[in-house]
PDB file of N, CA, C and O in Angstrom:
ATOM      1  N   UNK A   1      79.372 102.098 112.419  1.00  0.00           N
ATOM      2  CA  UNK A   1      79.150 101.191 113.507  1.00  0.00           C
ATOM      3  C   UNK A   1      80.465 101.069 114.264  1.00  0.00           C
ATOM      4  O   UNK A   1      81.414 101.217 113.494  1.00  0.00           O
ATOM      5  N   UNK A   2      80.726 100.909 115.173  1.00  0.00           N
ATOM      6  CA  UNK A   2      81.615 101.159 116.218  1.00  0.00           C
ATOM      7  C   UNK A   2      81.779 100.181 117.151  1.00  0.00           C
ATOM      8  O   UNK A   2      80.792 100.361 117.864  1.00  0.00           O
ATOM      9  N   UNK A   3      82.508  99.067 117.713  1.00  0.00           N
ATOM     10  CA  UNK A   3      82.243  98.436 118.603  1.00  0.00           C
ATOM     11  C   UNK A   3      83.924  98.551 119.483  1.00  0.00           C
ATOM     12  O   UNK A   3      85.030  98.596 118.945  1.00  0.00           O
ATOM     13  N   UNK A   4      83.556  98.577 121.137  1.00  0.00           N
ATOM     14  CA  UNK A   4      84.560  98.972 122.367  1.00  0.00           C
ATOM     15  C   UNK A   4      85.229  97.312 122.199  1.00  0.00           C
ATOM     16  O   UNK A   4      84.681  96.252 121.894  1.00  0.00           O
ATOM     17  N   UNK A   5      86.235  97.553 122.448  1.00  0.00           N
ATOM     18  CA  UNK A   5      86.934  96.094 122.149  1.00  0.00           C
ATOM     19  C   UNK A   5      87.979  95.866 123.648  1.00  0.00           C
ATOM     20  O   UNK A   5      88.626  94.873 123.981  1.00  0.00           O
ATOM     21  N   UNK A   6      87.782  97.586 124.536  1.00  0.00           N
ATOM     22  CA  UNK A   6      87.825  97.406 125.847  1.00  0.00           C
ATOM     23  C   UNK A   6      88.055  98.392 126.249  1.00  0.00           C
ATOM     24  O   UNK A   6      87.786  99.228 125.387  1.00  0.00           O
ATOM     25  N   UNK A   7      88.529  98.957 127.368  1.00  0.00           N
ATOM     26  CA  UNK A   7      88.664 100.260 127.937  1.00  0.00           C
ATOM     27  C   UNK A   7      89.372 101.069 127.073  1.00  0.00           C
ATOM     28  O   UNK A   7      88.905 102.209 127.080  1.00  0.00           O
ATOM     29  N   UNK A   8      90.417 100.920 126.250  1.00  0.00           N
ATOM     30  CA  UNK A   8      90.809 101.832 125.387  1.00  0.00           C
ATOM     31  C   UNK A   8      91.340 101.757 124.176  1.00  0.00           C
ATOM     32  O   UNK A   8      92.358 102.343 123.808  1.00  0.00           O
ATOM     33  N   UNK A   9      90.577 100.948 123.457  1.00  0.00           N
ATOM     34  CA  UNK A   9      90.534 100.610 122.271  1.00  0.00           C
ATOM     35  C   UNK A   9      89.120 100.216 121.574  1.00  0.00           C
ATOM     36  O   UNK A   9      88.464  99.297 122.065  1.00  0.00           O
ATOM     37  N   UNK A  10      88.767 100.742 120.710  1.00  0.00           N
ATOM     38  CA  UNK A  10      87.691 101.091 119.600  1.00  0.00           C
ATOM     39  C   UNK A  10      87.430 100.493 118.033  1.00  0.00           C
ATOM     40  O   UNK A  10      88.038 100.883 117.036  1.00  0.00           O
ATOM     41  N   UNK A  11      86.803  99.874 118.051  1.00  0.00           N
ATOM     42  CA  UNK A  11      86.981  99.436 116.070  1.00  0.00           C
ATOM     43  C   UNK A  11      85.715  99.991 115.346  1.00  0.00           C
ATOM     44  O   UNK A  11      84.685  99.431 115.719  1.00  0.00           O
ATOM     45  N   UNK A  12      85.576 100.790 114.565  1.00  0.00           N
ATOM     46  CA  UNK A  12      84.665 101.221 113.755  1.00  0.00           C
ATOM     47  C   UNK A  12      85.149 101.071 112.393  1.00  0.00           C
ATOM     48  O   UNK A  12      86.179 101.444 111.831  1.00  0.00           O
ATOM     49  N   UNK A  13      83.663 100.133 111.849  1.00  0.00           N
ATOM     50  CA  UNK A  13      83.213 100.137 110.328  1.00  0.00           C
ATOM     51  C   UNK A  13      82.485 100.780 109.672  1.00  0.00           C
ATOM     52  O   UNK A  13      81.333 100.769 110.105  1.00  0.00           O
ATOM     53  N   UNK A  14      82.660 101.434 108.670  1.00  0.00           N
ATOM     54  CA  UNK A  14      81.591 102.505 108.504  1.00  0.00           C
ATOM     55  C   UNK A  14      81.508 102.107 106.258  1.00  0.00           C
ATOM     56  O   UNK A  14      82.346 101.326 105.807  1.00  0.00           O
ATOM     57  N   UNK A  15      80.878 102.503 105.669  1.00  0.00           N
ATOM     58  CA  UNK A  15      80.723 102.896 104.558  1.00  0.00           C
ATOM     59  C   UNK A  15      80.734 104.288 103.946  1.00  0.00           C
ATOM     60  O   UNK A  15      79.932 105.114 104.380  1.00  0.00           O
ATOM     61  N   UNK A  16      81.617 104.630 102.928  1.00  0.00           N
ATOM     62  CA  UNK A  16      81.902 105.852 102.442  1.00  0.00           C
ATOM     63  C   UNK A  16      81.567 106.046 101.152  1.00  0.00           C
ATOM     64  O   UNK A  16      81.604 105.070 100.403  1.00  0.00           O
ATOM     65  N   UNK A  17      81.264 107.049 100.753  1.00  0.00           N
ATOM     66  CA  UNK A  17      80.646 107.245  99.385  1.00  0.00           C
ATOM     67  C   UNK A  17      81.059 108.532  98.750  1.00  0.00           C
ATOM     68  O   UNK A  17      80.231 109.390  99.053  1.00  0.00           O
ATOM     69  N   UNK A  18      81.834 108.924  98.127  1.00  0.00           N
ATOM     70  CA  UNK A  18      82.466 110.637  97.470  1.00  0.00           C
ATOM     71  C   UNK A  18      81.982 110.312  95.494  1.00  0.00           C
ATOM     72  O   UNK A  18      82.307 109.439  94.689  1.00  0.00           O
ATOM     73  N   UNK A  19      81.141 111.467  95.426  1.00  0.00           N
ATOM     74  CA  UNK A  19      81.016 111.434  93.980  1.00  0.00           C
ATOM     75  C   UNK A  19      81.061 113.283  93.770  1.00  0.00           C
ATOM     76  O   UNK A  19      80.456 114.177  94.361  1.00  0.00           O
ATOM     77  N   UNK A  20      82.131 113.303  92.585  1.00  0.00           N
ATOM     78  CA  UNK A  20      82.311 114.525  92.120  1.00  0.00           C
ATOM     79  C   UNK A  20      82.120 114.745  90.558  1.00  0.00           C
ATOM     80  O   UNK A  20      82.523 114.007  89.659  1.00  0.00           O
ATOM     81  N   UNK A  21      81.447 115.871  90.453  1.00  0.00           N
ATOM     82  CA  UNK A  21      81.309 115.899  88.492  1.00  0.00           C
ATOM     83  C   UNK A  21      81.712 117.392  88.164  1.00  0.00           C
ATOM     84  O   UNK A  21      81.674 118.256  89.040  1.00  0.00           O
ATOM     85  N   UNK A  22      82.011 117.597  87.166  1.00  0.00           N
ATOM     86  CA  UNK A  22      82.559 118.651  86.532  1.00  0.00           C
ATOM     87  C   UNK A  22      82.098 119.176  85.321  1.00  0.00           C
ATOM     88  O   UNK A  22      82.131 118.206  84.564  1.00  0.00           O
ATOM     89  N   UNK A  23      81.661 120.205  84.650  1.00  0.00           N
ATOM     90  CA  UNK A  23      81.300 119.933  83.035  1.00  0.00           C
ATOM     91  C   UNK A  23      81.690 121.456  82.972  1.00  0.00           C
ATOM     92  O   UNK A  23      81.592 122.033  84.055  1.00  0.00           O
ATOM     93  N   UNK A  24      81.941 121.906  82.342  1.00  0.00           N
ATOM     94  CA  UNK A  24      82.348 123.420  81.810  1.00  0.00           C
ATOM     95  C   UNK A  24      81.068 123.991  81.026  1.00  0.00           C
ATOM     96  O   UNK A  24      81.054 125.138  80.580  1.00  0.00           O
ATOM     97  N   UNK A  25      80.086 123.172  80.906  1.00  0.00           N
ATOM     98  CA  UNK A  25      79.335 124.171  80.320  1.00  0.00           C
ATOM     99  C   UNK A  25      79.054 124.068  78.000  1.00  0.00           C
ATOM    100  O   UNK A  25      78.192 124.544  77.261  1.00  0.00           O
ATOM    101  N   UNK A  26      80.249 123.252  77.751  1.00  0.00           N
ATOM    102  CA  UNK A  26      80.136 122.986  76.528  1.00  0.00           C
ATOM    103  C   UNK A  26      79.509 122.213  76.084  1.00  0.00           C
ATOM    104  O   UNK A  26      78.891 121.463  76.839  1.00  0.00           O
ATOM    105  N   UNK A  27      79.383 122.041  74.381  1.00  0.00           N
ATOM    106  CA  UNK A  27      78.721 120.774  73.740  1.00  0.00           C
ATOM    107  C   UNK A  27      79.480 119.288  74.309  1.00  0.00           C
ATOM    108  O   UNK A  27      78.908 118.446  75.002  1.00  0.00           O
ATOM    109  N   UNK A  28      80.658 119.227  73.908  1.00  0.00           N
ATOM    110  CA  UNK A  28      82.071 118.168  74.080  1.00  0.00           C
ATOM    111  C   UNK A  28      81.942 118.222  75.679  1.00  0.00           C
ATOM    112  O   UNK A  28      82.576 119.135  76.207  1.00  0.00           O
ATOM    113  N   UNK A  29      81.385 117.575  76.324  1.00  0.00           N
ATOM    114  CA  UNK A  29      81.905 116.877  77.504  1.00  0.00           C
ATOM    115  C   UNK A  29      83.351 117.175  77.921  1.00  0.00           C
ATOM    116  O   UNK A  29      84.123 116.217  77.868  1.00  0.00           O
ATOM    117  N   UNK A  30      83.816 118.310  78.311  1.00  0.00           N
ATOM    118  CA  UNK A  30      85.389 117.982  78.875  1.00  0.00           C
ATOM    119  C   UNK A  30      85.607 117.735  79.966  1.00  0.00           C
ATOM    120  O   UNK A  30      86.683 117.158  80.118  1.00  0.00           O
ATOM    121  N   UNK A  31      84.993 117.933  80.938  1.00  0.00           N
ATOM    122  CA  UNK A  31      84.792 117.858  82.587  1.00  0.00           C
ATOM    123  C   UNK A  31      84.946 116.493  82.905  1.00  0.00           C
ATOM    124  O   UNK A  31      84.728 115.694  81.994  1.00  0.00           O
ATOM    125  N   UNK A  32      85.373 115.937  84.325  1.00  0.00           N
ATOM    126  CA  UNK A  32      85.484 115.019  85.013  1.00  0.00           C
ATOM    127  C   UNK A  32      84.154 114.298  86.256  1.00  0.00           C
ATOM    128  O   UNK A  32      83.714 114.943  87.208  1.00  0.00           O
ATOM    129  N   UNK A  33      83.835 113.190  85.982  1.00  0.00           N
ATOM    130  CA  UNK A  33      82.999 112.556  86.655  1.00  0.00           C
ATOM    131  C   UNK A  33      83.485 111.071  87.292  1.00  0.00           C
ATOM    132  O   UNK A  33      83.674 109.999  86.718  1.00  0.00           O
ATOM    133  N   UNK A  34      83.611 111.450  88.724  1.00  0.00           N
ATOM    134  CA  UNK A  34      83.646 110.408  89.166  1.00  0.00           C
ATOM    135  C   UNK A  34      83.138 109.879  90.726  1.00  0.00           C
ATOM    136  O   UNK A  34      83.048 110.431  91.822  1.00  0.00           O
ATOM    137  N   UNK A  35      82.888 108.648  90.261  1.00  0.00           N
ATOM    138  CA  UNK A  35      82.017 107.910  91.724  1.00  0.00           C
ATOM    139  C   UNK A  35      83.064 106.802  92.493  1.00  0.00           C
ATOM    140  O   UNK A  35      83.699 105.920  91.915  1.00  0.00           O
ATOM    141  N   UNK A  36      83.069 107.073  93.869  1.00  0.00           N
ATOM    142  CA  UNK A  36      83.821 106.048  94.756  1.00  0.00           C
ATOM    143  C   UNK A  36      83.203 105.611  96.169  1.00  0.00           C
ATOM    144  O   UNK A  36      82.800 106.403  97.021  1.00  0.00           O
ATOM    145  N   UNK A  37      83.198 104.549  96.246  1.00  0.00           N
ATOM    146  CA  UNK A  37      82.310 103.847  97.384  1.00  0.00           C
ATOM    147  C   UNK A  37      83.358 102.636  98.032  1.00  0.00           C
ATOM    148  O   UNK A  37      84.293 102.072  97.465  1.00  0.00           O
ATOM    149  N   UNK A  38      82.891 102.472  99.300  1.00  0.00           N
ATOM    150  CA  UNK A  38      83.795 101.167  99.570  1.00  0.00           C
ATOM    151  C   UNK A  38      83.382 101.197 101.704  1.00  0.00           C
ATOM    152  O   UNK A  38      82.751 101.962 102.433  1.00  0.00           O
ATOM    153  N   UNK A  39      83.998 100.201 101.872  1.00  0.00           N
ATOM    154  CA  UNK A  39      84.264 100.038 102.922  1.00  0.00           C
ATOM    155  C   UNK A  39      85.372 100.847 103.565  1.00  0.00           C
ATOM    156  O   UNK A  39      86.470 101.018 103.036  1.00  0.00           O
ATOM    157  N   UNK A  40      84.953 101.410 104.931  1.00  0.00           N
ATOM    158  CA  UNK A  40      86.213 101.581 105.505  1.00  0.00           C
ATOM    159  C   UNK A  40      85.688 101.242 106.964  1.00  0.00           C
ATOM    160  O   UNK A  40      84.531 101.188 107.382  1.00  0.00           O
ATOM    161  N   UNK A  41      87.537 100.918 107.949  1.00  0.00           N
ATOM    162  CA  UNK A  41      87.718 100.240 108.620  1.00  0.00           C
ATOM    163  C   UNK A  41      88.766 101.059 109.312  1.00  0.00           C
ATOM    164  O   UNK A  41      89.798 101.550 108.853  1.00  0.00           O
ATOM    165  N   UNK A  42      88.341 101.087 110.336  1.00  0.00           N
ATOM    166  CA  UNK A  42      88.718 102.084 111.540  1.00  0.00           C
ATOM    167  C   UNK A  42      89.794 101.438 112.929  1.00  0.00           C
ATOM    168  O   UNK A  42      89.438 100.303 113.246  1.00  0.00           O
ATOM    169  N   UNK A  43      90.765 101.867 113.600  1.00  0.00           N
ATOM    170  CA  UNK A  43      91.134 101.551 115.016  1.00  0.00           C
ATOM    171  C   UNK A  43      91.393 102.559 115.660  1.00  0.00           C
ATOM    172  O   UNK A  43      92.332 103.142 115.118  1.00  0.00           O
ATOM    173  N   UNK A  44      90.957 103.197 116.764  1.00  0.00           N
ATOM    174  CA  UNK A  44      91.440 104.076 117.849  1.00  0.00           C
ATOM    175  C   UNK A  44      91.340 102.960 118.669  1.00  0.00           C
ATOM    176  O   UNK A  44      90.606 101.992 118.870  1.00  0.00           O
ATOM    177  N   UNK A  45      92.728 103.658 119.200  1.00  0.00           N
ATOM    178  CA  UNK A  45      93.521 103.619 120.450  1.00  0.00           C
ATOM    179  C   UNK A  45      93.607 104.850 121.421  1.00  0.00           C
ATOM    180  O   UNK A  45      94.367 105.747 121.055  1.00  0.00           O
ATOM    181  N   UNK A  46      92.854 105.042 122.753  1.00  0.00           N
ATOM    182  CA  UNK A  46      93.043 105.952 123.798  1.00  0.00           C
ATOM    183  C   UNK A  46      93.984 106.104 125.045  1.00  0.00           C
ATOM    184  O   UNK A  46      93.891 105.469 126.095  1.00  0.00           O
ATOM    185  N   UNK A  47      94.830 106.986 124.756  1.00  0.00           N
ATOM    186  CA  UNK A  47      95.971 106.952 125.841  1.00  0.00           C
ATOM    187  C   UNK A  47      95.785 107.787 126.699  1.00  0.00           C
ATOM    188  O   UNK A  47      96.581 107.903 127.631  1.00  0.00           O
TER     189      UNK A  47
END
């Protein structure tokens, strides 16, 4: 979401989400799993 705050300046909020997993393939779990979510919060400025 994005809102003009005036001719050249911009604020966007958005939500982000990255999940990565890993497993090699064995009995033993050695691989890496992980989940990340959150807010993010944006400013452009146009010159």
């Amino acid at each position: 979401m994005g809102y003009a705050l005036g001719n050249n300046t911009d604020l966007n909020v958005s939500w982000r989400y990255l999940g990565l997993a890993y497993n090699n393939g064995s009995n033993r779990d050695t691989g890496f799993n992980t989940n990340m979510n959150g807010v993010e919060l944006g400013l452009k400025l146009f010159f």
